[in-house]
Structures are given as C-alpha cells and as structure tokens.
N, C-alpha and C positions, 0 to 999 in steps of 0.2 A: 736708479736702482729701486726706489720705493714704489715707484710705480709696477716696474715688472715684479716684485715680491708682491703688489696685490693680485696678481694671479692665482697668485695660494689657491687650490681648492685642498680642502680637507676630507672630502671621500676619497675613496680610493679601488757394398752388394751380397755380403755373408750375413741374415739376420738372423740365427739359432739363437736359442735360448743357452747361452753358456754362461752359468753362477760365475761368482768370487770361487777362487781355489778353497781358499778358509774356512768360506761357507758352506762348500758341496762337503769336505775333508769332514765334518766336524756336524753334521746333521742327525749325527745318533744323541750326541751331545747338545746341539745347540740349546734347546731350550731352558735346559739348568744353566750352560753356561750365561745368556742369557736372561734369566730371571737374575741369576748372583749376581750378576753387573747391576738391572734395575733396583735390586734390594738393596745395594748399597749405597746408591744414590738417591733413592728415594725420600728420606728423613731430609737432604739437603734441597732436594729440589720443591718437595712439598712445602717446603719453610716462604723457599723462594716466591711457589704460588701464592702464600697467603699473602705476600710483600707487597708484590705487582698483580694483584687480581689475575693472572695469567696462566693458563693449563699447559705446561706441557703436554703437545698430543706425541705420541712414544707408539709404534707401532707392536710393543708388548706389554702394553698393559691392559692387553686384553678388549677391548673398543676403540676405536675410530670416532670424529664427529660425525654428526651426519653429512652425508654426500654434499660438494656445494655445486648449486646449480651452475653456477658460473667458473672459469678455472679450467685449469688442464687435468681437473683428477676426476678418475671416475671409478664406481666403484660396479662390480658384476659378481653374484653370486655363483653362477655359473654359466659355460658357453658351449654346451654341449646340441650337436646335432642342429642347428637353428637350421628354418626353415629357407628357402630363398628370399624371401620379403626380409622374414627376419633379420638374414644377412645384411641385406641391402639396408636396413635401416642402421646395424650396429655399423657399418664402415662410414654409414655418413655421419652416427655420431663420433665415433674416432676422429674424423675429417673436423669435425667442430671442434672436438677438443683437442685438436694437435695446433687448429690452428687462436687458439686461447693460448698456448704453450709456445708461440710462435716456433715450430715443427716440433716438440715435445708434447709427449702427454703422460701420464702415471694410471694403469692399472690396475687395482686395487682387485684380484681374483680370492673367490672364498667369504667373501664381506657384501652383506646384506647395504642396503640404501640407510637402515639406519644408522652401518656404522657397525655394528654386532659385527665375530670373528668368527662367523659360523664354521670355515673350511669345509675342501674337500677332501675325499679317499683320492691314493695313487692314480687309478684311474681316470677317474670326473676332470682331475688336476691336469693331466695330461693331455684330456681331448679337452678341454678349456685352453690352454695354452696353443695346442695346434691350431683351435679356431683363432683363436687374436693371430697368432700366424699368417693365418689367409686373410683373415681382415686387414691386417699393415699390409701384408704384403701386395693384395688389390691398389692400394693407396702410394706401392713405391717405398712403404716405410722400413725402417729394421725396430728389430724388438729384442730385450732384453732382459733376465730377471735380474733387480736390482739384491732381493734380498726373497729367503724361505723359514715362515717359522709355522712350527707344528703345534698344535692346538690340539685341547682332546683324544690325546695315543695318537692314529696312526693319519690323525684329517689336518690339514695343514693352510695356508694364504699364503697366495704371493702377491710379491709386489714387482711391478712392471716396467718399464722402461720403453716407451711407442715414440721413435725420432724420424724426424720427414724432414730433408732439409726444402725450405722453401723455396717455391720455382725459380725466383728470383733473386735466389742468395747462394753461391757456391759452398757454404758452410753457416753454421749456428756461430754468431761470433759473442761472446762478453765479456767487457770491458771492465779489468780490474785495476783500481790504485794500491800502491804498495806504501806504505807509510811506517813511519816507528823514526827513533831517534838513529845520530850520525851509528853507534857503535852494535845496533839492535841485528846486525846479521841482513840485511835486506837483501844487499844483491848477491848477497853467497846463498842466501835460498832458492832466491831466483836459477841462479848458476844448476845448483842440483835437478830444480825441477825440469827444466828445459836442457839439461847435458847428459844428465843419467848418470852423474860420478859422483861419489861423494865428497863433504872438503877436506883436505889431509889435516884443519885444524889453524892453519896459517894463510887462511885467505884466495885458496888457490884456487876456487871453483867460480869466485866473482872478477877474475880478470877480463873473460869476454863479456860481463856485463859494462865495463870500462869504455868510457869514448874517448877521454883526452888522456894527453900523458901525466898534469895533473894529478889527474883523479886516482890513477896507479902507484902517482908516489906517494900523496896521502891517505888513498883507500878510502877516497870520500867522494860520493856523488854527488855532481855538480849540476847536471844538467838534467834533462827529461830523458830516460831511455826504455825503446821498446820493446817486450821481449814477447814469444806466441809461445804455444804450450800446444799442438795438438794432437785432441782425440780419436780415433776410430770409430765405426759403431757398435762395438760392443766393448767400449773404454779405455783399451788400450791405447798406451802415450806414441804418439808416431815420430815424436822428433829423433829418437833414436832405435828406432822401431828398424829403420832397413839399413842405415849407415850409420856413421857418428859425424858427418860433414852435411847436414842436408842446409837448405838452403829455407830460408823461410819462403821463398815463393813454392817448396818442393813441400813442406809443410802443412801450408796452407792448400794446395792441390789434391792433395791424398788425407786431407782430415775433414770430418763430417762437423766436427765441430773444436770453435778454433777459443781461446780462453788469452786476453791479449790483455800482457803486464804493463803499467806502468810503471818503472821504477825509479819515486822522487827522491829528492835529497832529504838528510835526515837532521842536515847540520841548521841551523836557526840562520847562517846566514843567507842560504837559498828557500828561506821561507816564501818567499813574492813568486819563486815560479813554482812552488809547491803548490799555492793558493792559487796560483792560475789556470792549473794544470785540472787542479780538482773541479774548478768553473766552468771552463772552457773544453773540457774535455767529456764531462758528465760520466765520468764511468757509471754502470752498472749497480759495483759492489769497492767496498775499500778494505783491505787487506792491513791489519794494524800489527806490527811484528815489532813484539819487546823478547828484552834478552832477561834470560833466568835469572840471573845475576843482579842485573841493573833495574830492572823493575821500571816502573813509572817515571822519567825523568822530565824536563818542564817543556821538551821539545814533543815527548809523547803525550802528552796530557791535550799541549796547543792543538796537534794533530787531531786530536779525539773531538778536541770542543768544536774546529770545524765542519768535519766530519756531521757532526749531531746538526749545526747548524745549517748544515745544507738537506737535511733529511735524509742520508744516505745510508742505506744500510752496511753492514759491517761485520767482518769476524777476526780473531785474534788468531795472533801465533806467535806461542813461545819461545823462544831459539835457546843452543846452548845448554839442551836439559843433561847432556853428558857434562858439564862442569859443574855444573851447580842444579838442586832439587828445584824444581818450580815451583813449587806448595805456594811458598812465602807469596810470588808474582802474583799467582793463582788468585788466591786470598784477597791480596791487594784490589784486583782488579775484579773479583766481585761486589766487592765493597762499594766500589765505587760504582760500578753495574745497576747494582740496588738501589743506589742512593736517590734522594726525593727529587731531585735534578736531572736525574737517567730514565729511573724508571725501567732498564731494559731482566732481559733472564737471561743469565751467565749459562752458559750449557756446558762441562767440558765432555769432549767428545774421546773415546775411547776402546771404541769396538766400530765394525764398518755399519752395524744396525744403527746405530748412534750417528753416522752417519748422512745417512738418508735420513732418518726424523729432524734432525738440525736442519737439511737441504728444503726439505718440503713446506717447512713449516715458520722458517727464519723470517720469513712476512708477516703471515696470519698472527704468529705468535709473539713478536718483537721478542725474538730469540736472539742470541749473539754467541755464536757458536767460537769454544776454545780450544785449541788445537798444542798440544806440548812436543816439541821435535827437535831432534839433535843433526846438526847437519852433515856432523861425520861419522855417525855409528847407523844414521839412517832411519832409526827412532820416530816414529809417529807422518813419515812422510806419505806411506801409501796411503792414509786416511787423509789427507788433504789432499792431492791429486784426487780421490775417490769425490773430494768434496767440489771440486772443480768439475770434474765431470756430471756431474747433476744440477749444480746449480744453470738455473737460465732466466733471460733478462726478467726485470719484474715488470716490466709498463704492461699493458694489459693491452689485449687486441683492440677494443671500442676505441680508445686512445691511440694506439698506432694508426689505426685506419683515418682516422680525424685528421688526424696529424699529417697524413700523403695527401690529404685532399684540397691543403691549406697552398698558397703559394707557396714558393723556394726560399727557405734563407741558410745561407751555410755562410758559419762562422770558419772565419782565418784565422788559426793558430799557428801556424808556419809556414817560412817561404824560406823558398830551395832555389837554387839555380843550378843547371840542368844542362849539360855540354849538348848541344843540336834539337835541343826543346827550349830553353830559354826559363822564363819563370815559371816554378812550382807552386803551388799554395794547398796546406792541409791543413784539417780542418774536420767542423763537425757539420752535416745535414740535418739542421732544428728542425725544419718542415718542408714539405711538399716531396717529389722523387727528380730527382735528376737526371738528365741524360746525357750523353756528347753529343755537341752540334745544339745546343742549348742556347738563345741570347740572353747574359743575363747584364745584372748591371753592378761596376763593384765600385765600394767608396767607404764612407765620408769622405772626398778631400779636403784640401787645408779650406774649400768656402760653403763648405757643407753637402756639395751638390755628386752627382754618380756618373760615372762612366761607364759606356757600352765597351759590353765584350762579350767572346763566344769560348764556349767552352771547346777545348779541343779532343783530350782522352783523358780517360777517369781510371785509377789504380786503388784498389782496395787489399790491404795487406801485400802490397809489393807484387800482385798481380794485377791484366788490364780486365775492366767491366765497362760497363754497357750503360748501366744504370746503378744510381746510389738512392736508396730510400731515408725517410724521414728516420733519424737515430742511429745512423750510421757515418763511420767517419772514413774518411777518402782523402785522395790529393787528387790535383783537378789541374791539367796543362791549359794552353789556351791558345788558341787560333795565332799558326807562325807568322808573322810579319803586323800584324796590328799593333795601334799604340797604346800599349798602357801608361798608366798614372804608376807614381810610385808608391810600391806596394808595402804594408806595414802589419802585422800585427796586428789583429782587434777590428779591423775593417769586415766587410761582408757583401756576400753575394745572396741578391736578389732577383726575381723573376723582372726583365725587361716589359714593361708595359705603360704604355703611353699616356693609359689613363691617369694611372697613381704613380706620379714623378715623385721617388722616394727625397728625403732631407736628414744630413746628418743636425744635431745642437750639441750644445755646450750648456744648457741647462734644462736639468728634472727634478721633479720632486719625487720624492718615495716616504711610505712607511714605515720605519726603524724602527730596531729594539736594539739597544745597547749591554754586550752581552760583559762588558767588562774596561771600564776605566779608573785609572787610579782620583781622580777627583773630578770635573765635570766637564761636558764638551761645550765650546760656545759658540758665537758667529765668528765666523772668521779662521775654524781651524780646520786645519791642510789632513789631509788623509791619503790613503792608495783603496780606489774603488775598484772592485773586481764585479764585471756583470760578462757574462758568456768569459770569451776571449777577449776580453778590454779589460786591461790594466793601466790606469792612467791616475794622477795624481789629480785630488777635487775640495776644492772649499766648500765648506756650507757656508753660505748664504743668505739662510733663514730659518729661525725653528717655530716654527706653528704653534701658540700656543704659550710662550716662556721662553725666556731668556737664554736655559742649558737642559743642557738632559745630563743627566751620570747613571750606574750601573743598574740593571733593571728597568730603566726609562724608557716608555715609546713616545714618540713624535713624529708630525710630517714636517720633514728637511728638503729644504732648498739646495741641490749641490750644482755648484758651478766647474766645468772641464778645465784643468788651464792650460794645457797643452793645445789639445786640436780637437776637432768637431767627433763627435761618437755617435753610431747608429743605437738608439736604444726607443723601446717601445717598452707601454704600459704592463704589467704584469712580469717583466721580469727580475728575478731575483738579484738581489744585492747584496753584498760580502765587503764591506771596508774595516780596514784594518792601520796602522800604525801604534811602533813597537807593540804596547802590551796591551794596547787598545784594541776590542771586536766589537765589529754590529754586524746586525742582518737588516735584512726586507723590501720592501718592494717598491717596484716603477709604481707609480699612480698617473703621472701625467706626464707629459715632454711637451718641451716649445720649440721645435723646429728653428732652422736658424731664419731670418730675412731672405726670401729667394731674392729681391731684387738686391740685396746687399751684394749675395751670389756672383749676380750677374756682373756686376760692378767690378 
C-alpha cells in the first residue's frame, strides 16, 4: 500500500404576437402600476446590491446593460422596411442567436445597443414586430411578446420571445429538481401544476404523483419520480390543454417545449437517492420548495448546501401562504441569501414583469428568484408556470457543440426490465450524440474490463428517437438475443473502439474541500461517494500533505472503492457524504485496474 500511495501526485404552427391577458387588460395602467411595484421594492433591493456588488437588471427602470455579444439576447431599435440584404442578414443573425438560446432567443424591440429605452410610436412598433414576424417565420420559428411597457406617453418596448425547436430535438426540454423538506408541499405542487386542479387542502392533488402504496399511506416520497409540464408556443400548458387523461407521450408530441420535474424525497431518510439523483441526473435548474409555516428545517437547509455545492442554480417556492403569512420564511431566507457564505440576491417575484427579469437574468446576475403560492386558493401559481416557460438550459452553445464532438459516455441510472425487449437502462448522454444501431461497450465489471454491445432503440420522454445528443437523458434497449453482463447502477456506456480499450479502478485521487464535519476526517474513514451515477461506499486511504482535514480543509485524498470496480476519469466532480459529514471536488488522477489481473 505505501508504495501505490506514492503515486500521490498533487496537481491536479400559430406564431402571432398574443400578450399575457393582464398585460394587454391593463396597458392604460401599466406603467404606474408598474413603477409602484419597483418603488416599493427598490430601498430593499438597493440595500441588497450594495451587499452583493450585484445590479439588479429590471426591465423598468428605465436602461438595460449593454447589448452582450454573446447570448440569446439581442437588442433592435427598430425593424422597419429593411432592405433584402438587410433582411438576409437580420434572419441569420436571429439564426445565431436562437441557436445561443439552443432554439430560444429574446428580443429586446425599442432599445438602442446601448441599452437606452428609446421606444417606439403605435406604428414603428407594429411594422417592427411584423418584420421579426417574417424573420422567425423564414427560419420556421414562433414568436411571442413576453411583456409591453410604455416609456415617454405614447412610445413604448417590447420584449420578445423568438423559439425554434431544434432539427434534432422534437421539443426544448429542462430538466428540473424539486427539493424542500418531507412536509414542504412538493408533490401537491407538482399535482397542481401538471393536473390543472387545485388541492382541496388534505392532500388530494399529490396522489398521482404516488408510486407505491407506501408512499399513499404515509404521504412521503420515497422514491425518484418523473413528472412533464408541457408548453405550447405561445405558453400555454398543454397537459390539460385538450383533455384531462393525456398521456405523457401525447404531451410530449404536441408540446414545443417540455419542462421535466424530478420529484425527490424530502424525508432525511432518502437522502442517498436524493443526492444521487441531483449527481447523476445534472438537472438544469433545482426547484427549493418550503412551507410558510415551517420555514428552514435541517432537511431544507442540507438540500440548499448541496445545491450550492454542485454549482447549480436555484429558485424558491413558498407553499401554504393561505395558512400562514410568508413574510417571516421570506425574511429568513433572505437572510441567509445574503449571508457572507451565499452571497446570492433574493428577488421575490410578484407581477408577471418581475417575472421575465428573474428568467433572463438568474445567470448573469446570481439572482434566486422567490415565488409565494397557495396550492388551494391558486395564489401566485400562474407566475411560476410563466417562470417555467422562459427559463432555458444554461450551458452555452461553444460548450454544447464541444461536448457532441467528444466520444459517447452515457451514465446508467436505471434499469428496467421490459416484457418482449428484455433490459432497459436510463440514464444521462455526458458526451458525444447517439444513435440506434450504435456498438458501444458497457462495464465496469466485477474485473474492471467492458463488454460489447449494440444499441437497439432509443426513447426520450416515453417517446421513440433516432438520436440522443450530449445533455440529454434517454433510455436505451439493446440488440434481442446478445449476451449481457449483469447490469447495475453507476456503470456506463462508451463508444466501442479498439484502439482505447476502456478500464474500470478502485482507486483515485481528487481535490476536496470539506464542507462540514463534526471534528476531523482521517485514513481509514468509510464514506458514500457520489460521482455522476456512482453511488458506492469509499475509504480514503491517504491525505496528501497531513494527517486529517476538518471543516474548511482542502486536501488531495486517496479513495479506495470497496465494493466493485467504477468508471471514473480525471476532472469529474465529487459529492461524499456521511451522516452530517459533506465534501466536494475533483478527480485529479485514476489508476486503472491491472488489465492482466483482468485477464486472470
């Protein structure tokens, strides 16, 4: 063992322009009403920016940043009359920035490149919006005005909505976590959003979010479950759009863009597939849902600090504001927003304008947008469906395209078995694009080494596809009568090639930070390490540098598997955990196992 510890190294098809009801209703008005919402938020949020160096960008207070080159936003002071060149060149910029937006883009009509709210008159606004018209419409896209405010009497801005779904994608899909503690309301929100009823108060809107019988008698989520939400293209929710029985594959067919829940458990004793779900599954965005009432409990708080831990961005929701006021939660959880540890800006959100600036800006701005909802009086729900409908993935094109160009690895997070198909495996596509009729090769087995196999058909959202790209998750059949290895959890599918004969190990080192232990870690203590889809119990077996690490400590660690062999490579992220214990950080090295042990 001392020897292989000196291994150590220590680096490391209807697209009109139809407003909100609210917003057309209420255009004589908007702007007072409007300003009176930003005036009385303003003292709090200014406070906010001096805390966190950070601006709220507000699309009424009158400026914009400047235009960013990069990004799905664009801004046009006006689109009146363009020439043909002209044209040709604004669709191919649309074309760019839709595809920055991976098929979304924003708008920004009336507003100068600096960012100034110049507006236009009735007029100018109108053949401005017809040309964005023809421009999507050349390109296939739908177009939508998200939001209208009027500037200067009678000259006004809008703001846009341009969605393309991409060649290769039957729908915009992203991927939400749902978190909050066991009593936070979770799968009764869930219930509402995706049923269109509201709950009578006793539970009755989360019964078909329910898998076991279980989980019905105690009203606790035990397991991982998947719920969709789809949109139209001009935002309306289609799940209950034509019937109240639709099917999620009938969902997913008639929706432009699909908004797909995870709903974890909230009880501390399904923390491990909480924590694996969040790993292995990489949502998007994480959805943190506390109850009015109950505020921060020790199960919300763990939720949060992983959350941060993984870098993942986030927004809140209230539940329950018809029993009890929210203020108090509210409070609470700016507080700790703020705080020198966070660092984030609390936004509560409370008109649909408030909306989109939360949506657009939740990146740029490390916003965390707060959402107050009651789930049976209906209270504050259209503003978070609104917020669902704009939000889209964050990874940026340069990086998606990077990412298809790399070989295949798709992580297994589940296996199904399948009456006159045989085994199932779903899962996440980390990199390269997939196809059917694919050889790839799947393992670690129990001696480290990979097995050939072929893909058979590919189903995304309980529909079949052709192809899965890099950041998309599928289930994936496999060629009838061939032999498989027995399949587990945590294994993975790579590209079959002869040259680089893949190797699972049993030992890596990584870069940690210890984000919290009661007194110090040393050699020899047992952990549950989370990397993608691998959930396996791991010793450390060396700390680089000293004897322990305790809280705030970084070190490069030794971890040895003790179970079975795991596919892991340099650079990815690491999550271990036991009871009250957290760290992060990174692969830095792997030692493959002995191939000729393999052999042996």
């Amino acid at each position: 063992m001392d020897s292989f510890l000196s291994l150590f190294d220590p680096s490391q098809p209807d697209d009109g322009f139809d407003e909100e009801s609210d917003i057309r209703n209420s255009n004589s008005n908007s702007s007072d009403s409007i300003t009176q919402s930003s005036n009385q938020n303003s003292s709090s949020e200014s406070e906010l920016d001096g805390q966190n160096n950070k601006i709220v960008i507000d699309f009424d207070q009158g400026v914009l940043p400047p235009e960013p080159q990069l990004g799905n936003i664009e801004y046009k002071l006006k689109l009146i009359s363009p020439s043909k060149q002209r044209f040709e060149h604004l669709v191919t910029q649309m074309k760019w920035r839709l595809r920055e937006g991976h098929g979304e883009a924003i708008y920004e009509i009336g507003v100068s490149d600096s960012g100034h709210l110049h507006g236009l008159n009735e007029k100018d606004m109108n053949a401005s919006l017809c040309t964005l018209k023809q421009m999507a419409h050349k390109l296939g896209a739908s177009t939508s005005v998200l939001r209208r405010k009027y500037v200067a009497g009678r000259r006004s801005v809008a703001e846009v909505l341009v969605r393309k779904i991409p060649d290769d994608q039957h729908n915009i899909e992203v991927r939400v976590a749902v978190l909050g503690g066991a009593d936070a309301g979770k799968s009764t929100l869930l219930g509402v959003l995706t049923q269109g009823e509201y709950d009578n108060g006793r539970g009755r809107a989360r019964l078909n979010m329910f898998r076991h019988m279980h989980e019905i008698q105690s009203g606790r989520t035990s397991c991982i479950s998947h719920e969709t939400l789809g949109f139209d293209s001009q935002g309306n929710i289609i799940n209950y759009k034509y019937n109240e029985m639709m099917t999620a594959e009938e969902i997913s067919d008639r929706s432009t863009k699909l908004v797909t829940f995870m709903d974890l458990a909230g009880h501390r004793r399904y923390m491990r597939t909480t924590v694996q779900a969040l790993s292995g599954y990489s949502p998007h965005y994480a959805m943190l849902v506390l109850s009015a009432g109950g505020g921060f409990n020790g199960t919300s708080q763990e939720h949060l600090s992983i959350v941060r831990a993984l870098e993942m961005p986030f927004f809140v929701v209230v539940t329950k504001t018809d029993i009890t006021p929210p203020d108090q939660t509210v409070q609470e959880l700016k507080n700790l927003l703020t705080s020198i540890g966070c660092r984030k800006v609390p936004f509560v959100v409370t008109n649909t304008d408030e909306v989109i600036s939360a949506g657009s800006n939740q990146f740029s701005e490390n916003i965390v947008p707060i959402f107050c909802v009651s789930n049976v009086t209906g209270s504050g729900l259209k503003l978070v469906t609104r917020f669902l409908y704009v939000l889209s993935p964050g990874i940026s094109n340069l990086e998606k395209e990077r990412l298809e160009q790399e070989p295949c690895e798709f992580h297994i997070d589940e296996i199904f078995r399948v009456s006159e198909v045989g085994p199932v495996v779903g899962g996440l596509l980390v990199k390269g694009v997939l196809t059917e009729n694919m050889c790839m090769k799947i393992g670690p087995l129990p001696c480290g080494r990979f097995h050939s196999v072929t893909v058979h058909t590919i189903h995304r959202n309980k529909a079949p596809c052709r192809v899965v790209r890099a950041g998309q998750s599928a289930s994936l059949s496999f060629t009838p009568n061939q032999i498989l290895p027995t399949l587990r959890s945590g294994m993975v599918l790579l590209n079959d090639t002869a040259n680089d004969e893949p190797c699972g190990t049993l030992f890596f080192q990584a870069k940690v930070s210890v984000l919290f232990h009661a007194t110090a870690i040393y050699v020899g203590f047992q952990t549950t390490v989370h990397i993608g889809s691998i959930r396996q119990t791991a010793i450390i077996r060396g700390i680089m540098g000293g004897e322990k690490i305790g809280t705030n400590d970084s070190a490069s660690v030794m971890f040895q598997f003790v179970g079975h062999p795991e596919y892991v490579r340099a650079g990815m992220r690491v999550l271990f955990r036991e009871g009250s214990s957290k760290g992060i950080g990174v692969v830095t090295q792997v030692f493959p196992l002995n191939r000729i042990i393999g052999q042996n």
